[in-house]
PyMOL Python script that loads the backbone (N, CA, C, O; Angstrom):
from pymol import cmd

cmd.read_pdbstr("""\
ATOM      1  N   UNK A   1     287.097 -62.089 -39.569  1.00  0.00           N
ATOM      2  CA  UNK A   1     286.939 -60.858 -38.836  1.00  0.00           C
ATOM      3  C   UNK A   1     285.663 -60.163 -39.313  1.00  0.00           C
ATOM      4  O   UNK A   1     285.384 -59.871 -40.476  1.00  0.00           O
ATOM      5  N   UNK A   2     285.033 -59.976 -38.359  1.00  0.00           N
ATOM      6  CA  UNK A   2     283.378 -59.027 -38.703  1.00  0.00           C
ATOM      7  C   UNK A   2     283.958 -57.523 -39.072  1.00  0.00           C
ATOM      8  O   UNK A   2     284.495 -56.734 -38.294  1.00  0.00           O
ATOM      9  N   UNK A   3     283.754 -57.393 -40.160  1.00  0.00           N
ATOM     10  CA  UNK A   3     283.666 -56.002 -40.166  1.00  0.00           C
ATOM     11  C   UNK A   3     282.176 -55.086 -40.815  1.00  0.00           C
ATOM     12  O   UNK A   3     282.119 -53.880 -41.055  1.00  0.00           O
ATOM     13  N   UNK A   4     281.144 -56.057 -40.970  1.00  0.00           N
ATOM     14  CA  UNK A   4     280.160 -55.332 -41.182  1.00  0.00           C
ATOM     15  C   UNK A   4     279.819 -55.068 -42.686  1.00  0.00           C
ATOM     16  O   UNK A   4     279.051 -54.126 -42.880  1.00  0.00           O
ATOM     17  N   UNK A   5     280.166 -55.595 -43.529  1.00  0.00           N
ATOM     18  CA  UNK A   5     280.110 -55.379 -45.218  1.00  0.00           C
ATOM     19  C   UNK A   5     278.402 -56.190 -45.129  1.00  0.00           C
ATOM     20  O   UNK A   5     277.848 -56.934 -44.320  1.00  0.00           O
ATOM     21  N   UNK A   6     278.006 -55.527 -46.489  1.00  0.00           N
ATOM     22  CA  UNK A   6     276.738 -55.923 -46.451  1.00  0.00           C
ATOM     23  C   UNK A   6     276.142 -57.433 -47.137  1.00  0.00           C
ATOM     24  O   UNK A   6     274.983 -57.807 -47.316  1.00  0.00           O
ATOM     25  N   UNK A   7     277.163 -57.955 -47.362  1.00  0.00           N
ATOM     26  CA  UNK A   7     277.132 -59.299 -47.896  1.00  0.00           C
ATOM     27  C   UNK A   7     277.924 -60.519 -46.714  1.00  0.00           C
ATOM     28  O   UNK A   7     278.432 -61.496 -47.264  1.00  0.00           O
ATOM     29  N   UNK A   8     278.010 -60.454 -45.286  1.00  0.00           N
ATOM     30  CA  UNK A   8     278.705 -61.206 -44.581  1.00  0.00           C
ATOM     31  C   UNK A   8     277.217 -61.559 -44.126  1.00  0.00           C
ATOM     32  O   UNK A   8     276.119 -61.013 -44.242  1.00  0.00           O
ATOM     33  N   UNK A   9     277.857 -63.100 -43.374  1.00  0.00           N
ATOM     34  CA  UNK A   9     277.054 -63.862 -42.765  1.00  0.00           C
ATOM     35  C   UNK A   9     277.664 -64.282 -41.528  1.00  0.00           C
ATOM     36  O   UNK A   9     278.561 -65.123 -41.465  1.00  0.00           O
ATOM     37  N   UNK A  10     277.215 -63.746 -40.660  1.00  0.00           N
ATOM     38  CA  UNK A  10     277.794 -64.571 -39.420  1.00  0.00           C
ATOM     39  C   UNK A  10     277.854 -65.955 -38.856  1.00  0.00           C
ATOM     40  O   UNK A  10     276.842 -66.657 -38.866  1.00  0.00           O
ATOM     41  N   UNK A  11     278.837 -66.326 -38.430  1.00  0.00           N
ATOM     42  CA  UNK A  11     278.860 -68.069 -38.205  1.00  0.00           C
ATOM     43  C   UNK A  11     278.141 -67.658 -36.609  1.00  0.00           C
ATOM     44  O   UNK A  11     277.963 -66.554 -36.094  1.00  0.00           O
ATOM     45  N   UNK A  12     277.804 -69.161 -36.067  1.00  0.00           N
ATOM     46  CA  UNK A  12     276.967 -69.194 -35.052  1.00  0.00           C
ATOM     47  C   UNK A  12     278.395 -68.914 -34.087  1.00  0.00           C
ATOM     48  O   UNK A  12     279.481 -69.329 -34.492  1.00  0.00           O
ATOM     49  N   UNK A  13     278.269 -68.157 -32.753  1.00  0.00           N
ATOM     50  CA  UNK A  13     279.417 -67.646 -32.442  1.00  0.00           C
ATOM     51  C   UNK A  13     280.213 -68.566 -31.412  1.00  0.00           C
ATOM     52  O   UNK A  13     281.329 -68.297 -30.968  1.00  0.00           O
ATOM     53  N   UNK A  14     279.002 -70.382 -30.916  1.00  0.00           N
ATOM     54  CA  UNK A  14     279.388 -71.223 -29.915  1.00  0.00           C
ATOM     55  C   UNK A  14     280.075 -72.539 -31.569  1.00  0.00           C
ATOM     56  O   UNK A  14     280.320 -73.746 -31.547  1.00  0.00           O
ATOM     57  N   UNK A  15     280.111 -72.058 -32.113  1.00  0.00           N
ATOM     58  CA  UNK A  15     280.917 -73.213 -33.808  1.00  0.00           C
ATOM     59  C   UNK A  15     282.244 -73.460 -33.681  1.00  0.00           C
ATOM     60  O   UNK A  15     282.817 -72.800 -32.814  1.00  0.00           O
ATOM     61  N   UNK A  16     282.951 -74.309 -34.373  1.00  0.00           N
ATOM     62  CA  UNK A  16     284.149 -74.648 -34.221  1.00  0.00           C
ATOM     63  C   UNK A  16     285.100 -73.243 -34.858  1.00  0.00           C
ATOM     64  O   UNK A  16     285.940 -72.399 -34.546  1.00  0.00           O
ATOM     65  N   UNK A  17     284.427 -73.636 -35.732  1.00  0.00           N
ATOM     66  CA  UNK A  17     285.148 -72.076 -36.699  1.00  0.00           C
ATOM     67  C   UNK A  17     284.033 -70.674 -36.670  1.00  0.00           C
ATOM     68  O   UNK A  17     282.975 -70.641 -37.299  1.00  0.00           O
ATOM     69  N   UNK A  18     284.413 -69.872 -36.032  1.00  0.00           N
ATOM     70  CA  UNK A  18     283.822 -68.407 -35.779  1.00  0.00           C
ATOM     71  C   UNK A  18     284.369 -67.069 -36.692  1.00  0.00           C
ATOM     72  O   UNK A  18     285.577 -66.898 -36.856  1.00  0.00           O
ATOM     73  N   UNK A  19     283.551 -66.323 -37.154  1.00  0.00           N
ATOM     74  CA  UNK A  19     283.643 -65.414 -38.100  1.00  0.00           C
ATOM     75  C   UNK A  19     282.786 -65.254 -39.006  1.00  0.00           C
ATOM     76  O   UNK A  19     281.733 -65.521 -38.426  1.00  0.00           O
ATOM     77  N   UNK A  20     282.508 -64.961 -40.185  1.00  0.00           N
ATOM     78  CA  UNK A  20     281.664 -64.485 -41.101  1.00  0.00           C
ATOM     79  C   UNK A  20     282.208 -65.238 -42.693  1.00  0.00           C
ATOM     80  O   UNK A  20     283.344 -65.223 -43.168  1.00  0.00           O
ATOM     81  N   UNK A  21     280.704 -65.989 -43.373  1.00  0.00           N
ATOM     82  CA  UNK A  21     280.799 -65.539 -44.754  1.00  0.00           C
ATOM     83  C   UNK A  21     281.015 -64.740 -45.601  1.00  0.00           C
ATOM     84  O   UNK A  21     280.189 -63.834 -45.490  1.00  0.00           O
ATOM     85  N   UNK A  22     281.729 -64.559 -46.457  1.00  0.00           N
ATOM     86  CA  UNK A  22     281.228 -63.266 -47.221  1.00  0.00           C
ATOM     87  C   UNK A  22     281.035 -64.405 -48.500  1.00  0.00           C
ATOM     88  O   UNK A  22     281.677 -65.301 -49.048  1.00  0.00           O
ATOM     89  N   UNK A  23     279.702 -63.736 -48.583  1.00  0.00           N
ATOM     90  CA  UNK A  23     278.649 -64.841 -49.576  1.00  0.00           C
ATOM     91  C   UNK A  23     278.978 -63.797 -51.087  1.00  0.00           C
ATOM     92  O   UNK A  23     278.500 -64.211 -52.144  1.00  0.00           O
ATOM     93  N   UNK A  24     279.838 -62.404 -51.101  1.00  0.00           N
ATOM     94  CA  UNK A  24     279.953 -61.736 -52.445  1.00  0.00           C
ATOM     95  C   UNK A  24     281.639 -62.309 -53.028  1.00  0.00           C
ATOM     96  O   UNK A  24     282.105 -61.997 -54.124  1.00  0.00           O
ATOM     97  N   UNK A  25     282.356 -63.209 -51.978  1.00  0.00           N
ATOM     98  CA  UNK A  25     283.326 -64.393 -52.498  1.00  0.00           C
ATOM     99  C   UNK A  25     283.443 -65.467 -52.898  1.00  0.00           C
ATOM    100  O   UNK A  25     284.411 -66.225 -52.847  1.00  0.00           O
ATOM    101  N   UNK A  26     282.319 -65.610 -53.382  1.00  0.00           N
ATOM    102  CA  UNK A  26     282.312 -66.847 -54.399  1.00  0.00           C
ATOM    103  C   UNK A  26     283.707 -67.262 -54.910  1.00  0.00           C
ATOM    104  O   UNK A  26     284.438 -66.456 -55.485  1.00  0.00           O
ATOM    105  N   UNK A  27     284.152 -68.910 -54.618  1.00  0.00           N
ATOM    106  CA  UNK A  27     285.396 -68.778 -55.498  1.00  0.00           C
ATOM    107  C   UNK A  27     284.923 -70.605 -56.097  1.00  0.00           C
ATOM    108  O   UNK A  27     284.075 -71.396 -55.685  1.00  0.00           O
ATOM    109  N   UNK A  28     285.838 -70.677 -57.097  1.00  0.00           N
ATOM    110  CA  UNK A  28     285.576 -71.999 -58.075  1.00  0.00           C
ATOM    111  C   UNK A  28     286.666 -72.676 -57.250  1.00  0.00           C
ATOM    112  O   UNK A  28     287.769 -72.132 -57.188  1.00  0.00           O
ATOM    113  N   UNK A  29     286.401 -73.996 -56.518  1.00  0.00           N
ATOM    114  CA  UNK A  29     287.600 -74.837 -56.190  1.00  0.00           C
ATOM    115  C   UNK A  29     287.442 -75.968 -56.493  1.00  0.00           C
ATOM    116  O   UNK A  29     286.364 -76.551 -56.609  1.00  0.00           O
ATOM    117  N   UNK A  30     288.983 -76.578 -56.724  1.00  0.00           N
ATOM    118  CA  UNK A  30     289.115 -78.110 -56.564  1.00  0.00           C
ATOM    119  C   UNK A  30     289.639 -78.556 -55.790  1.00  0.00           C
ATOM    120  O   UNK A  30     290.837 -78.302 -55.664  1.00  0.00           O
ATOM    121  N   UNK A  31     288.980 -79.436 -54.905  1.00  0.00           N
ATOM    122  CA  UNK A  31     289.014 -79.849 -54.074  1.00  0.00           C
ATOM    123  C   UNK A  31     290.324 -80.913 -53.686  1.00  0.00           C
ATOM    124  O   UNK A  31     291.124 -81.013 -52.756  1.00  0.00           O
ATOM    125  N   UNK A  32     289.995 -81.773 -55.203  1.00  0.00           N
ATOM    126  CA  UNK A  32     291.236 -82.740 -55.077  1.00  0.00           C
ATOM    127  C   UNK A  32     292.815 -81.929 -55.075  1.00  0.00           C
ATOM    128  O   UNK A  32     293.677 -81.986 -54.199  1.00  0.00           O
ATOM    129  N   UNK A  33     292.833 -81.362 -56.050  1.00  0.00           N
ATOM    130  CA  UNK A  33     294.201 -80.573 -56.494  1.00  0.00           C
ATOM    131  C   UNK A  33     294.751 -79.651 -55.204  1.00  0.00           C
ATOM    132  O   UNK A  33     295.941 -79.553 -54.905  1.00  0.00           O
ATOM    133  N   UNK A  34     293.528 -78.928 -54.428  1.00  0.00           N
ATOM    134  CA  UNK A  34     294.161 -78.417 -53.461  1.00  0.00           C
ATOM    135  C   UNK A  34     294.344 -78.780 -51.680  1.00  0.00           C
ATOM    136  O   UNK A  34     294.486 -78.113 -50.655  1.00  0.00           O
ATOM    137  N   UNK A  35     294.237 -80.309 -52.055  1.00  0.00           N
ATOM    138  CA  UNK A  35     294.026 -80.806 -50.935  1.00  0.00           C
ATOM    139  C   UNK A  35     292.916 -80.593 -49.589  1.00  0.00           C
ATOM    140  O   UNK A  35     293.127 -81.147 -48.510  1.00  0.00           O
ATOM    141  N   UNK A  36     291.691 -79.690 -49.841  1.00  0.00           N
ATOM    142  CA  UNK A  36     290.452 -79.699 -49.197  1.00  0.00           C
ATOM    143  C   UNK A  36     290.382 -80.493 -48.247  1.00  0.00           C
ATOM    144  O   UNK A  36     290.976 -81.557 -48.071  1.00  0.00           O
ATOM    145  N   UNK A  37     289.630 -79.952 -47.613  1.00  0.00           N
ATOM    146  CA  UNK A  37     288.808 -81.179 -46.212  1.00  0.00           C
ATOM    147  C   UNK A  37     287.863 -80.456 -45.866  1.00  0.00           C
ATOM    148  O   UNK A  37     287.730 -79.233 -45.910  1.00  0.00           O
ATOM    149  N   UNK A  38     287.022 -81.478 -45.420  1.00  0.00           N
ATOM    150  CA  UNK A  38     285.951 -81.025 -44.749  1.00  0.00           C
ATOM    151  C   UNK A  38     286.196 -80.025 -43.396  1.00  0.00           C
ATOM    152  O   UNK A  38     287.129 -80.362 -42.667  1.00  0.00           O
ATOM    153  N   UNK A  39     285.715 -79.278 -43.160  1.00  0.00           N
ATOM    154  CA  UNK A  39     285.819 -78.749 -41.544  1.00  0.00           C
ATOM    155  C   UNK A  39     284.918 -78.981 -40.633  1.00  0.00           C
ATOM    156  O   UNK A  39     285.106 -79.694 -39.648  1.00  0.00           O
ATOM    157  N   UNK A  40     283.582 -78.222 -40.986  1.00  0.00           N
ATOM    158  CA  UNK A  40     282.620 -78.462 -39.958  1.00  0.00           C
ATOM    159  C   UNK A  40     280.627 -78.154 -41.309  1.00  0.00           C
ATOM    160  O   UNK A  40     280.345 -78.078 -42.505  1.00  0.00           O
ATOM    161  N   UNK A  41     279.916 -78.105 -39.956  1.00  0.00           N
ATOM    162  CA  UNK A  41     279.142 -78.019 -40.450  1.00  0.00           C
ATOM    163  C   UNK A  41     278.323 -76.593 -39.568  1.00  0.00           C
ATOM    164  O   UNK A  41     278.679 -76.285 -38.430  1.00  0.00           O
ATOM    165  N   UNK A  42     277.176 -75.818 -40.336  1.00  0.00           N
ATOM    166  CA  UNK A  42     276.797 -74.689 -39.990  1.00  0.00           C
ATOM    167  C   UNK A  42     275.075 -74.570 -39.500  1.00  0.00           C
ATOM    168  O   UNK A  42     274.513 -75.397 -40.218  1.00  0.00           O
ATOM    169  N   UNK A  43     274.451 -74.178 -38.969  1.00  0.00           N
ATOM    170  CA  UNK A  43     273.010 -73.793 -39.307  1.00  0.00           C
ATOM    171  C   UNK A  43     272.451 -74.001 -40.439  1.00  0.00           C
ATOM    172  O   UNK A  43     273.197 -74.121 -41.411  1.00  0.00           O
ATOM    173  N   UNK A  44     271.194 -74.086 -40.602  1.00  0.00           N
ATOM    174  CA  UNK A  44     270.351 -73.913 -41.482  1.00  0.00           C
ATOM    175  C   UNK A  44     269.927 -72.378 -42.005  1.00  0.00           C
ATOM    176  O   UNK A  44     269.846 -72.042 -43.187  1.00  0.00           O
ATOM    177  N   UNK A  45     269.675 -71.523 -40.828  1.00  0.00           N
ATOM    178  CA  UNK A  45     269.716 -69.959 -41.167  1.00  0.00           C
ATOM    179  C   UNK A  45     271.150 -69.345 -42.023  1.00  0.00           C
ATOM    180  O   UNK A  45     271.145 -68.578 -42.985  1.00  0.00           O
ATOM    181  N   UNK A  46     272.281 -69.925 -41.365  1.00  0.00           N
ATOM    182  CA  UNK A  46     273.166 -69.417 -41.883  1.00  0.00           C
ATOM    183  C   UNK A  46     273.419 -70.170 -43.653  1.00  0.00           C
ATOM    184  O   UNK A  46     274.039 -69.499 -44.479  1.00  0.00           O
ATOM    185  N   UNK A  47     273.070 -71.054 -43.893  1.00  0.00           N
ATOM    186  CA  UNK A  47     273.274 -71.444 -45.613  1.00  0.00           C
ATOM    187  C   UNK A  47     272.367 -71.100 -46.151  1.00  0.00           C
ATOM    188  O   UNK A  47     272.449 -71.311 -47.361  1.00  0.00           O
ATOM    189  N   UNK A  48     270.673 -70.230 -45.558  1.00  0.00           N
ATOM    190  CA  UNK A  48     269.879 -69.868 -46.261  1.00  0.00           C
ATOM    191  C   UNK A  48     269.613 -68.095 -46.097  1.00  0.00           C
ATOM    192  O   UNK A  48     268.691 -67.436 -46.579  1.00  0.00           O
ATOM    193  N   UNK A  49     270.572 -67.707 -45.390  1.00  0.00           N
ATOM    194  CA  UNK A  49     271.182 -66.666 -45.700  1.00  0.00           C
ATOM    195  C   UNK A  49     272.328 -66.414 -46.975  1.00  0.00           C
ATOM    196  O   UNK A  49     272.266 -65.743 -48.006  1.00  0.00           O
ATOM    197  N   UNK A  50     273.149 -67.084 -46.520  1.00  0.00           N
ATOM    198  CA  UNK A  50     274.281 -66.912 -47.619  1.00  0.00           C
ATOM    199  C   UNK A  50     273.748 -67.104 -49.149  1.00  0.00           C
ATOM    200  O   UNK A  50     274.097 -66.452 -50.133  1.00  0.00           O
ATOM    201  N   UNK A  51     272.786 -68.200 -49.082  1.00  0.00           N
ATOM    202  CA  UNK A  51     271.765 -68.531 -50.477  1.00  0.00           C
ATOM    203  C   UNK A  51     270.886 -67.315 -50.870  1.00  0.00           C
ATOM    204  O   UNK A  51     270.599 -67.068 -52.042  1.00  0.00           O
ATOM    205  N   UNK A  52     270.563 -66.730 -50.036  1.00  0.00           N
ATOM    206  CA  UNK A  52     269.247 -65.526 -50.281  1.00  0.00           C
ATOM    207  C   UNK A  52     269.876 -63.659 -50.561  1.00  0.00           C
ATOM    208  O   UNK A  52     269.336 -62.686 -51.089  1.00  0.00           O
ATOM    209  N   UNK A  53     271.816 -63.952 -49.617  1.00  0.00           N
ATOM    210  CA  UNK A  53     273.049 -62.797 -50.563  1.00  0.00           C
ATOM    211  C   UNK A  53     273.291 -63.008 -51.905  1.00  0.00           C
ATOM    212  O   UNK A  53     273.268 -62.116 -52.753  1.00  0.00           O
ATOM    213  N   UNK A  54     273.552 -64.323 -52.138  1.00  0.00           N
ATOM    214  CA  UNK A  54     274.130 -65.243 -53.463  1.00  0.00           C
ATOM    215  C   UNK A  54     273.202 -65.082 -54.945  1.00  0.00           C
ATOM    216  O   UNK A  54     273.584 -65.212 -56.108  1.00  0.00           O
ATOM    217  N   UNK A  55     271.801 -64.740 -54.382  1.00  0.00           N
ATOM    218  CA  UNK A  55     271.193 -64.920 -55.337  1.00  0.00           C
ATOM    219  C   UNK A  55     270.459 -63.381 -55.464  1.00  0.00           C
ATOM    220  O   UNK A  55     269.625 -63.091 -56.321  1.00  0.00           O
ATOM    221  N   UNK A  56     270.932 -62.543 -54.490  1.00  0.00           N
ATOM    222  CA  UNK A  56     270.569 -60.823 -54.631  1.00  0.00           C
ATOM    223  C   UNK A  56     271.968 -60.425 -55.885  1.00  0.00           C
ATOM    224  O   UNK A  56     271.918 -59.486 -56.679  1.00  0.00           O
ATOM    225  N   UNK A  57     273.363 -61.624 -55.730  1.00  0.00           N
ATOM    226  CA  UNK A  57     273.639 -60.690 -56.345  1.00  0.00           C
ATOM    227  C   UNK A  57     273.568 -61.553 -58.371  1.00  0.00           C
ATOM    228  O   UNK A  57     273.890 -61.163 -59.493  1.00  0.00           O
ATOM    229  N   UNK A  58     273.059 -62.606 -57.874  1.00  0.00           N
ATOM    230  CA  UNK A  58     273.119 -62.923 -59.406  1.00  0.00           C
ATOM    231  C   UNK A  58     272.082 -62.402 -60.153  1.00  0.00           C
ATOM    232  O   UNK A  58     271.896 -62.244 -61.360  1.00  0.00           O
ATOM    233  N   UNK A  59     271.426 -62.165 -59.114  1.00  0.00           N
ATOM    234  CA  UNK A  59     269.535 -61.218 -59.703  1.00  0.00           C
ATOM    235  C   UNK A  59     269.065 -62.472 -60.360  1.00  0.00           C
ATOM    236  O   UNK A  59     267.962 -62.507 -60.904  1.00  0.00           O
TER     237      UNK A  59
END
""", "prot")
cmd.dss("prot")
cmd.show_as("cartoon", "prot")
cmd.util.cbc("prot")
cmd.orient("prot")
C-alpha cells in the first residue's frame, strides 16, 4: 500500500506484484529455513533507487 513515507519505492505499476519498497526495511533472511521463492523481477530504476535510499541511510 502507497502511503507516501520517504523511503518507499514504487514497483512499476503494469508488474506482477504492485506496491512499494520500503528500502528503510531491511530485514536478514534465510531463505532455506523459511521456505523463499523467487517471485519476479523489477526495473533497473527501481533497484537503483532502493540502492541510492539504502545507502542515504547507512551514510
Amino acid at each position: 500500500m502507497v502511503k507516501g513515507y520517504p523511503f518507499e519505492v514504487g514497483l512499476p505499476p503494469d508488474g506482477r506484484i504492485t506496491g512499494v519498497v520500503l528500502a528503510d526495511q531491511i530485514r536478514n533472511l534465510d531463505w532455506k529455513a523459511r521456505r523463499a521463492q523467487f517471485e519476479c523481477e523489477t526495473t533497473d530504476g527501481v533497484v537503483q533507487e532502493v540502492i541510492g535510499k539504502v545507502g542515504a541511510l547507512l551514510g
